[in-house]
C-alpha atoms as one frame of an Amber mdcrd trajectory, in Angstrom:
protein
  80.099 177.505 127.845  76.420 176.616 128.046  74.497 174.100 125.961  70.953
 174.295 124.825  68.714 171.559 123.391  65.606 171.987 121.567  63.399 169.274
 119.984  59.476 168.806 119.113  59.752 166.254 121.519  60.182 166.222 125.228
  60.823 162.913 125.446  63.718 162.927 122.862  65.266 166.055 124.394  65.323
 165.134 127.969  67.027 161.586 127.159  69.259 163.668 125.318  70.319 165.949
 128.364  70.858 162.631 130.202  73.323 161.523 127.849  74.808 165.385 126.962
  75.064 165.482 131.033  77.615 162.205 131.251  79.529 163.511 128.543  79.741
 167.806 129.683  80.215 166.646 133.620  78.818 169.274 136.006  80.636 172.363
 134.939  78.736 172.528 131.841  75.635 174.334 132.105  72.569 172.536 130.216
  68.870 173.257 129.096  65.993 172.162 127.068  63.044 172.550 125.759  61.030
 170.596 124.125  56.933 170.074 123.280  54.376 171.829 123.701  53.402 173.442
 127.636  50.641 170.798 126.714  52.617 168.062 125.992  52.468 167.761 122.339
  54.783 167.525 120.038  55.691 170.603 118.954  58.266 173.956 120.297  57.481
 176.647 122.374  59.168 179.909 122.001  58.741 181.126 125.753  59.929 177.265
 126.812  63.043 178.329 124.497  63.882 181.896 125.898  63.681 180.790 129.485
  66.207 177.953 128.358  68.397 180.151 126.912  67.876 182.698 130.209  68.602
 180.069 132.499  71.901 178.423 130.787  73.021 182.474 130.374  72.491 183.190
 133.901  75.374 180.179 134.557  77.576 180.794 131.562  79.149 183.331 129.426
  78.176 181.776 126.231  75.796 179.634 125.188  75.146 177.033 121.876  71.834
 176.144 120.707  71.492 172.849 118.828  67.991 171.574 117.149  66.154 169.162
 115.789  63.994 170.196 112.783  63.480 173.481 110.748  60.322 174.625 112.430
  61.823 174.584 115.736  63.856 177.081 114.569  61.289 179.389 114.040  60.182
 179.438 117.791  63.970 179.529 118.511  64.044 183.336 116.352  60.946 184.514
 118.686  62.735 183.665 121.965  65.774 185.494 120.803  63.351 188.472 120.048
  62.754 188.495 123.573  66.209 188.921 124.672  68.233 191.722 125.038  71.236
 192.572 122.440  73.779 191.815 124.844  72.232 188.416 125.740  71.349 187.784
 122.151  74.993 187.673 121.190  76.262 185.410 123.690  73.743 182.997 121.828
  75.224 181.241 118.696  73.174 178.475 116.669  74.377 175.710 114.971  72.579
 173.575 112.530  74.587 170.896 113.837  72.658 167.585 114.036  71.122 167.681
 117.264  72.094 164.161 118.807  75.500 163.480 117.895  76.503 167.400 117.715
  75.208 167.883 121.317  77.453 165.186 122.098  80.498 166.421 120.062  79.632
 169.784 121.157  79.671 168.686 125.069  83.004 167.132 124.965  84.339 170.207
 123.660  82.566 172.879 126.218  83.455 170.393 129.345  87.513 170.674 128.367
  86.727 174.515 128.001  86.954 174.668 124.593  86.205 178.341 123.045  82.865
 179.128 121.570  84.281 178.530 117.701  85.840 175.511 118.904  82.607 174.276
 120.268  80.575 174.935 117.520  83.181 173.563 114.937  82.682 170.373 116.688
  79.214 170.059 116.674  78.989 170.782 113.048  81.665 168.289 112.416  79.063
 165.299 113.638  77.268 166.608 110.020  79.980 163.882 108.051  80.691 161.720
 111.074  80.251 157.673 109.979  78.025 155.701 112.031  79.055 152.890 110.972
  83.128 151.128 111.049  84.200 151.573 107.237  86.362 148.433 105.695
């Protein structure tokens, strides 16, 4: 089970994979993308696909987790690109991106199943940040 990270921001989505990376270990396979090929902030749909090609080439399955709506838009194009096969080994969660990347890693390093993953991820939706009296 493969993880994928998108974000308008590089910056935010590489720390991200540094943390995600602790968490998953080696075994789980990881990718970003994030900003513009000119360093804006921004996505890029080709920056997604070859993401997605590259955790796919090391995994079985793969979960996508992003930040905001729009990125979501670049994420549809780069799954245009793929082919049927590939495209359903890709499942999207509207998980929030930091904490259910996190959640999400746990799950895929302990070889969790793809539902099982995703469930997790999604769960970090009503997680409390903060200790409750």
């Amino acid at each position: 089970m493969g993880l994928i990270l998108i974000s308008h921001s590089r910056g935010l989505v590489e720390g991200l994979r540094e943390m995600v990376a602790q968490v998953a270990g080696p075994d789980v396979p990881l990718a970003t993308a994030g900003g513009t090929e000119d360093g804006r902030l921004g996505t890029s749909a080709p920056a997604i696909a070859a993401a997605i090609t590259d955790v796919l080439k090391q995994s079985d399955n793969a979960v996508v987790l992003l930040d905001l709506g729009s990125a979501a838009l670049s994420l549809e194009v780069a799954l245009e690109t793929l082919d049927d096969v590939d495209r359903q080994r890709v499942h999207v969660t509207e998980a929030p991106l930091v904490e259910g990347a996190v959640l999400a890693a746990v799950q895929a390093s302990v070889g969790a199943t793809v539902d099982e993953v995703i469930a997790a991820a999604a769960s970090a939706a009503t997680m409390p940040k903060l200790p409750r009296a």
